[in-house]
C-alpha positions as CSV (number, residue, x, y, z in Angstrom):
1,X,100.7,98.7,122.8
2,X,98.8,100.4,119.9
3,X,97.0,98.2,117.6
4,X,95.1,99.1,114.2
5,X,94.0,96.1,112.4
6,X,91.9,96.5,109.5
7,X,89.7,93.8,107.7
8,X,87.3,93.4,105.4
9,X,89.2,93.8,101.9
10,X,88.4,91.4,99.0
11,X,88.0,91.1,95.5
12,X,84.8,92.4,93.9
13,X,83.2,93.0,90.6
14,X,83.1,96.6,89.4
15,X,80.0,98.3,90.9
16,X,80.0,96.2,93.8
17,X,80.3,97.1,97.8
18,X,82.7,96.5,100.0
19,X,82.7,97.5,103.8
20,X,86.1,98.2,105.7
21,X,86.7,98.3,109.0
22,X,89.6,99.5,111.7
23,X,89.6,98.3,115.1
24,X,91.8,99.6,117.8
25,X,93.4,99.2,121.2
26,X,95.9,100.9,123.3
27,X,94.0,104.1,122.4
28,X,91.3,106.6,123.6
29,X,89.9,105.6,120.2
30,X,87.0,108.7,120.7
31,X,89.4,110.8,121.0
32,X,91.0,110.5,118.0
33,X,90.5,111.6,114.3
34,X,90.3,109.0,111.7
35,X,91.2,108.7,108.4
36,X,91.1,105.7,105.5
37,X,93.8,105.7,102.8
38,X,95.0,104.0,100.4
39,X,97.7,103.2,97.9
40,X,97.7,101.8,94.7
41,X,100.9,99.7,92.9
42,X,103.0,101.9,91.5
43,X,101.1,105.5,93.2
44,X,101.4,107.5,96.4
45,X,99.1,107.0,99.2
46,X,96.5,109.3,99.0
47,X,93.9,109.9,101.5
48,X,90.2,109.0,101.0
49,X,88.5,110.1,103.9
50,X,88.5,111.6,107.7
51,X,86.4,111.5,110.2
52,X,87.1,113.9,113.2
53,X,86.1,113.0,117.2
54,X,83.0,115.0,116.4
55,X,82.0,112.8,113.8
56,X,82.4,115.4,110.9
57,X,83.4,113.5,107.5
58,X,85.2,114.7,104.7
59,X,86.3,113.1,101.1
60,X,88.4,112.9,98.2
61,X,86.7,113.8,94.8
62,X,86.9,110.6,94.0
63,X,84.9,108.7,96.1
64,X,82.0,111.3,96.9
65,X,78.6,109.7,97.2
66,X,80.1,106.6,96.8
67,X,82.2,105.9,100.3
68,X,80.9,106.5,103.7
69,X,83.4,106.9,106.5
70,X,82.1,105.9,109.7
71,X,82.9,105.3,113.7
72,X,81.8,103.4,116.7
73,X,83.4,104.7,119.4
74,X,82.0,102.0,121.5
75,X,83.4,99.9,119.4
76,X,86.9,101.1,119.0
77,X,86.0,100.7,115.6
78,X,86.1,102.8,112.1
79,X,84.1,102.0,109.3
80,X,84.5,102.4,105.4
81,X,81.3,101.7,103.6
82,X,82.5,101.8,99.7
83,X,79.7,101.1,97.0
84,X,79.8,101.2,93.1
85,X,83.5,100.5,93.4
86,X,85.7,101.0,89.5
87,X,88.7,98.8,89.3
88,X,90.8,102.4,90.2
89,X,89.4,101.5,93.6
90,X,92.1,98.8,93.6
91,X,94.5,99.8,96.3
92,X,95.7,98.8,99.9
93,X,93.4,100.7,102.4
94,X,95.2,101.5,105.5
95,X,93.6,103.6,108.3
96,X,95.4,105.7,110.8
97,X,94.7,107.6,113.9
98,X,96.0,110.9,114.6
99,X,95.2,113.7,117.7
100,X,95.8,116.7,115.2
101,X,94.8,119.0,118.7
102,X,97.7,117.8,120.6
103,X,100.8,118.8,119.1
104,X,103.8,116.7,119.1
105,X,101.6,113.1,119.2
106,X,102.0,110.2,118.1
107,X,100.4,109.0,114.6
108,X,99.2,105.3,114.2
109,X,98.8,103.2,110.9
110,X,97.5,100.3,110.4
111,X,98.9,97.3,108.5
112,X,96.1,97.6,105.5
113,X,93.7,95.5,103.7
114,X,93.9,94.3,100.3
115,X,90.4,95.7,98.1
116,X,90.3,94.4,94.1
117,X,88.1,95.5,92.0
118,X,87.6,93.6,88.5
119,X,86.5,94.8,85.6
């Protein structure tokens, strides 16, 4: 069985930090590429930032120089270090794993974590 559980959400003041994280089982976690999303009330669920099995990271516009995406792969475990958070930060974060390398696989969420930022 493939689990993603993601913890860390809370509510924080505007400009404060929050660190996610995604731990996994029932996958060759390294093998994987990563990604953090998130969805707002009301809005689609957009994605915020990947990191491939190589560890190369990429990011929304949004939350350049302000999120880090990160892995363990000893761990199991992905990472989302989010500083100077806004209150449009406010969103479930989910993270998924994907093998974009082997066609026809299967995708993975997670069930998401709850961030709120206040103004």
């Amino acid at each position: 069985q493939v689990l993603l559980v993601e913890s860390g959400g809370d509510l924080v003041q505007a400009g404060g930090s929050l660190t996610l994280s995604c731990t996994s089982s029932g996958i060759g976690f390294r093998f994987y590429t990563m990604d953090w999303y998130r969805q707002a009330p009301g809005k689609q669920r957009e994605l915020v930032a990947t990191i491939t099995s190589g560890g190369r990271a990429t990011y929304v516009d949004s939350v350049k120089g302000r999120f880090t995406i990160s892995r363990a792969n000893a761990k199991n475990t992905l990472y989302l270090q989010m500083d100077s958070l806004t209150p449009e930060d406010t969103a479930v974060y989910y993270c998924r794993a994907a093998r974009p390398d082997l066609a026809g696989s299967s995708v993975y969420w997670g069930q998401g974590t709850q961030v709120t930022v206040s103004s």
